[in-house]
VOPA-665590 format. One line per 10 residues: number of its first residue (from 1); their letters; for each residue x, y, z of C-alpha. Coordinates in nm, 4 decimals, padded with zeros to 6 digits, always signed. Example, Ala and Ser with C-alpha at 12.3 -4.5 7.8 and 13.67 -1.06 7.14 Angstrom:
residues 2
1> as> +01.2300 -00.4500 +00.7800  +01.3670 -00.1060 +00.7140
This chain:
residues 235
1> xxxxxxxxxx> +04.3762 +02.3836 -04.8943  +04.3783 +02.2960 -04.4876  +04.5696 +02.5114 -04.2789  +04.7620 +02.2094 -04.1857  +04.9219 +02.2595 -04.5626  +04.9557 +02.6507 -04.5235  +04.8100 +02.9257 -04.3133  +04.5073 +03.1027 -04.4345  +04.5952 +03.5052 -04.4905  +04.3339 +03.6859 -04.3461
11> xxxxxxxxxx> +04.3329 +04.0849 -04.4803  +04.2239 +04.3266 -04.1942  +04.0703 +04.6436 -04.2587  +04.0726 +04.8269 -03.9901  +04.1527 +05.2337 -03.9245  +04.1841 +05.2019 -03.5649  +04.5699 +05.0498 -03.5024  +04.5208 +04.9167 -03.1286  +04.2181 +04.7232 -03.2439  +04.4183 +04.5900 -03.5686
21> xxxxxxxxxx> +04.7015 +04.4601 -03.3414  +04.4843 +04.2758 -03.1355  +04.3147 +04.0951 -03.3874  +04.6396 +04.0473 -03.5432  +04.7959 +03.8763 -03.2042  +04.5030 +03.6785 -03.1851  +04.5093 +03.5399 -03.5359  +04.8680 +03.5060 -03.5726  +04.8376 +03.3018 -03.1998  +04.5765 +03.0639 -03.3861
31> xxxxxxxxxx> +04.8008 +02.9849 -03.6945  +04.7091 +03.2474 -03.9587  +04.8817 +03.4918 -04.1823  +04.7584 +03.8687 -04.1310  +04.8067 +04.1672 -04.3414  +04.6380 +04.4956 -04.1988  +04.5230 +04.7814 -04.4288  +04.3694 +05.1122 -04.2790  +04.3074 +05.2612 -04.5876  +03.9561 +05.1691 -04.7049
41> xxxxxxxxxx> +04.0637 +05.2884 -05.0825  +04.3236 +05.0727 -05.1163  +04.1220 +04.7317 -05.0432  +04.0073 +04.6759 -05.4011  +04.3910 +04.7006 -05.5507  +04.5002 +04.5001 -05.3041  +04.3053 +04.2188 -05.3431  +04.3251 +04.2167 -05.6858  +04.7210 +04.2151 -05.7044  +04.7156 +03.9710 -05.3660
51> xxxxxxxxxx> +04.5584 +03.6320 -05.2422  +04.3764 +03.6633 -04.9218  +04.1186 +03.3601 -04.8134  +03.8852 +03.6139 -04.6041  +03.8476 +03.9684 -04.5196  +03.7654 +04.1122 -04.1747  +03.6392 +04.5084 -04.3071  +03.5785 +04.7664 -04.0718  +03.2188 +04.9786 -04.1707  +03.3014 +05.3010 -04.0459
61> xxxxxxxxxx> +03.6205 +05.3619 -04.2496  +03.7535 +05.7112 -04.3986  +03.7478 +05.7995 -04.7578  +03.5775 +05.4775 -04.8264  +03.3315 +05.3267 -04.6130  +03.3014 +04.8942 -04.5508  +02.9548 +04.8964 -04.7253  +03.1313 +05.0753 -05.0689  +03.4199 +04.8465 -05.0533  +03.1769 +04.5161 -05.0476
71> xxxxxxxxxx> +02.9951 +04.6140 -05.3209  +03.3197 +04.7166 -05.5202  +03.5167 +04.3861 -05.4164  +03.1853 +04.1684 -05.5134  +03.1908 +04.3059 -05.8723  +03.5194 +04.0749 -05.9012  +03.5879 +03.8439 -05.6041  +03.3561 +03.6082 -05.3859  +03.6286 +03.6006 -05.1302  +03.4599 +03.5845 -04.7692
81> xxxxxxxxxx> +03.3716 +03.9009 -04.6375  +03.3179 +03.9665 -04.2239  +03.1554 +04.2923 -04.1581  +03.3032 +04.4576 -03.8137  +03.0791 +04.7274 -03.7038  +02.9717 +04.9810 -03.4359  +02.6076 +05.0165 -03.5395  +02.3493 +04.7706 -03.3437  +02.0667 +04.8382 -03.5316  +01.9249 +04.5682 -03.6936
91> xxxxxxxxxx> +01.9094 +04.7791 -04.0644  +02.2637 +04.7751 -04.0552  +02.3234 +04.4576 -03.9633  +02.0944 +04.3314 -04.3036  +02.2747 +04.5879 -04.4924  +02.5666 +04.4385 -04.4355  +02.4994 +04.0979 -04.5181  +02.2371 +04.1935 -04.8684  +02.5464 +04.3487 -05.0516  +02.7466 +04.0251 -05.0099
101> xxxxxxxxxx> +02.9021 +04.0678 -04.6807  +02.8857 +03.6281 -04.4910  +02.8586 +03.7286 -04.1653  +02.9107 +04.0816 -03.9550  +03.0059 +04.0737 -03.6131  +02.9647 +04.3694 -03.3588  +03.1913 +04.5803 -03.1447  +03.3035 +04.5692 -02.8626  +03.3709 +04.1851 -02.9429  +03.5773 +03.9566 -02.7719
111> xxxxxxxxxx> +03.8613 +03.8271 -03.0296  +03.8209 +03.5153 -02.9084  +03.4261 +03.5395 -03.0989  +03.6201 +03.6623 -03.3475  +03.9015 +03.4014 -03.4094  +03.5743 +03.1687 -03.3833  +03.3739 +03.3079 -03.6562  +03.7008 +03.3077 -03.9049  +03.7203 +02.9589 -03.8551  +03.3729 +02.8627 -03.8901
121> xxxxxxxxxx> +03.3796 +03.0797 -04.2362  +03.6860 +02.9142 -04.3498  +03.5644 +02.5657 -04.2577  +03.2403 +02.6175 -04.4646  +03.3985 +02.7994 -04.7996  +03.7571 +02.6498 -04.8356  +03.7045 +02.2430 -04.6873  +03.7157 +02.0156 -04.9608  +03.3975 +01.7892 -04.9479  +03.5721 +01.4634 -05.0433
131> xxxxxxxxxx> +03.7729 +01.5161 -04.7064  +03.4616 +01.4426 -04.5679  +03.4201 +01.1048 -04.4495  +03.1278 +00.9060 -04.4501  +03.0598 +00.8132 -04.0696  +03.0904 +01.2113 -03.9925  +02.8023 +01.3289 -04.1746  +02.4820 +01.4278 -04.0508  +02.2643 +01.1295 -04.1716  +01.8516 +01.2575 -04.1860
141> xxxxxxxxxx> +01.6133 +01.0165 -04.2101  +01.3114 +01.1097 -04.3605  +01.0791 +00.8054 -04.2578  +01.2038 +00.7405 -03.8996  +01.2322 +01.1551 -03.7929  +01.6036 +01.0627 -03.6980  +01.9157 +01.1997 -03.7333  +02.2740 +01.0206 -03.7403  +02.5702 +01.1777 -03.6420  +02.9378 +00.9399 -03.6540
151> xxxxxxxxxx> +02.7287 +00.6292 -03.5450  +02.4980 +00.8361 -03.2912  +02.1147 +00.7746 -03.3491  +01.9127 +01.0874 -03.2580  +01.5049 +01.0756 -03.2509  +01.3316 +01.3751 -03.2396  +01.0125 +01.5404 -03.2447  +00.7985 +01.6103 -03.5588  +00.8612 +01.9911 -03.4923  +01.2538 +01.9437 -03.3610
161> xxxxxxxxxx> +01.3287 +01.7268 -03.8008  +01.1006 +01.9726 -03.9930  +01.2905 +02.2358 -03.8014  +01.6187 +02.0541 -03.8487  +01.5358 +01.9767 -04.2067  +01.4577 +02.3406 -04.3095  +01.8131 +02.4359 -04.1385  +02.0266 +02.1237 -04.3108  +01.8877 +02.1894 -04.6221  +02.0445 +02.5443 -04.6316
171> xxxxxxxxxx> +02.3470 +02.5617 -04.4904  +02.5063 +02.8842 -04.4292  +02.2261 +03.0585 -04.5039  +02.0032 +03.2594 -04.2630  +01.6038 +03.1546 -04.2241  +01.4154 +03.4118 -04.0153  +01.1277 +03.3145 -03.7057  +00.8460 +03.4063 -04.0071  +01.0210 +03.1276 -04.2503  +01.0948 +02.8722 -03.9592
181> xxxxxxxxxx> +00.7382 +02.9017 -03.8619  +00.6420 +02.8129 -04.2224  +00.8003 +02.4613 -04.2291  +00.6640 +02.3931 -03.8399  +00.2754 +02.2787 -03.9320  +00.0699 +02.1744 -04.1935  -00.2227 +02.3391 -04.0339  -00.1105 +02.6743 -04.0548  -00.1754 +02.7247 -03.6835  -00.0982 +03.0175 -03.5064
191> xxxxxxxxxx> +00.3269 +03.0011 -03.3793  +00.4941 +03.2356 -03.2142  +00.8607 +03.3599 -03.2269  +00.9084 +03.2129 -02.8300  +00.7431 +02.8434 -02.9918  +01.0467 +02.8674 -03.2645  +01.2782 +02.9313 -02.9895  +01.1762 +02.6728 -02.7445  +01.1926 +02.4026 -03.0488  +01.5305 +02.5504 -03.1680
201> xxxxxxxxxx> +01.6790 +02.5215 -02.7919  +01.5569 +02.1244 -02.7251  +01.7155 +02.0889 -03.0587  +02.0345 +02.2547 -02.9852  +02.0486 +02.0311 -02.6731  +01.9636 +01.6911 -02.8167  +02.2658 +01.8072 -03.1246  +02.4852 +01.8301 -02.8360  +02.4337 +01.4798 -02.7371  +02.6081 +01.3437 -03.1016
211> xxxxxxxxxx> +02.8771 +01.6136 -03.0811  +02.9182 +01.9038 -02.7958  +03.2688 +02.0221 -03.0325  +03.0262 +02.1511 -03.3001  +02.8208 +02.4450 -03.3382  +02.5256 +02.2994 -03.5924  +02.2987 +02.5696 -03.5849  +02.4121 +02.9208 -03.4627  +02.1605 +03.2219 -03.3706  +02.1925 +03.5486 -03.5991
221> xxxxxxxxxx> +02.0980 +03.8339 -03.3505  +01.7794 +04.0397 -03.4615  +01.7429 +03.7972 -03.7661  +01.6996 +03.4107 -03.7162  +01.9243 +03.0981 -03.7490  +02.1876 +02.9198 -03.9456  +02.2924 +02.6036 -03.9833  +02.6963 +02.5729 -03.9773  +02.7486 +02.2618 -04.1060  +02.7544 +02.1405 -04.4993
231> xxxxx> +02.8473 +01.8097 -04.3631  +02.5167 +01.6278 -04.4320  +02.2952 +01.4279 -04.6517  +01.9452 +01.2131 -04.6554  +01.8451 +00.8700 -04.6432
């Protein structure tokens, strides 16, 4: 399904009605379908007797709180889950995301961030992969330490591919500094979290260079990075 053939529905949990409407003008502005609970208790039902293709679920909820409701709505459904919350600390934040939550995203936000991060979600659970044309994949070449992007050639660093590789490899999935680090040098020399960065943002800015449209590896705030795109494969 595209949203070209019919709008995503997008479920929003959310207790406090001015910040529901906005995300709903926002969403409705981009093209998709939006159905607003405020009820925490009721989530479980409803998606069970309704199709939604993602869920935006407020944490701090009465009667039911967003943590509950992910763990209830993961006994049954894999549908994709953003966490919206108020709490900053980093615990919460991993909370959030180890009882099946794909991605959390903190208030205040702009709706704008938040339009972005539905689409990025739906992009990487609901594309079909034989959409995906050859000449737009991510191309890595082992031997030359080069990546290929719709015709683009790309060299880069040792550091800049194992970094890239370790990213490609698992998309959508978060790898911490520590794991990063891991992947950097055989010698096991001593790297710290500001070498990962500086690697990560020469990266970023050669990635540009094949396509400035596309987000291919997005920081995860108090955690690591992801990459965003499944659209790749080796030579």
């Amino acid at each position: 399904m595209t949203i070209s053939e019919s709008p995503y529905s997008i479920l929003i949990v959310e207790d406090e009605p001015k910040l529901a409407q906005l995300l709903i003008d926002y969403l409705q502005s981009s093209g998709y379908q939006t159905y607003w609970l405020a009820d925490g208790a009721k989530v479980s039902q409803y998606v069970k007797q309704q199709h939604y293709d993602l869920i935006l679920l407020d944490l701090m909820l009465p009667v039911k709180d967003g943590i509950t409701i992910c763990k209830e709505l993961r006994q049954f459904s894999d549908i994709p889950i953003i966490m919206v919350t108020a709490k900053t600390e980093e615990v919460d934040r991993l909370l959030g995301l180890e009882i099946g939550a794909d991605d959390y995203i903190c208030k205040p936000y702009s709706p704008r961030e938040v339009v972005a991060r539905v689409k990025t979600l739906l992009r990487r659970f609901y594309r079909p992969q034989d959409i995906i044309q050859s000449d737009k994949l991510v191309i890595i070449d082992e031997q030359a330490y080069q990546i290929q992007y719709n015709n683009k050639i790309l060299d880069l660093t040792t550091a800049e591919f194992r970094l890239l590789k370790a990213l490609a490899t698992q998309p959508g999935k978060i790898l911490t500094r520590d794991q990063l680090m891991d992947h950097l040098y055989d010698d096991y020399r001593i790297v710290t979290d500001r070498t990962i960065d500086s690697h990560i943002k020469n990266l970023r800015r050669k990635l540009e260079q094949l396509n400035d449209q596309i987000e291919f590896i997005r920081s995860i705030y108090g955690q690591g990075y992801r990459w965003e795109t499944q659209a790749y494969r080796f030579r």
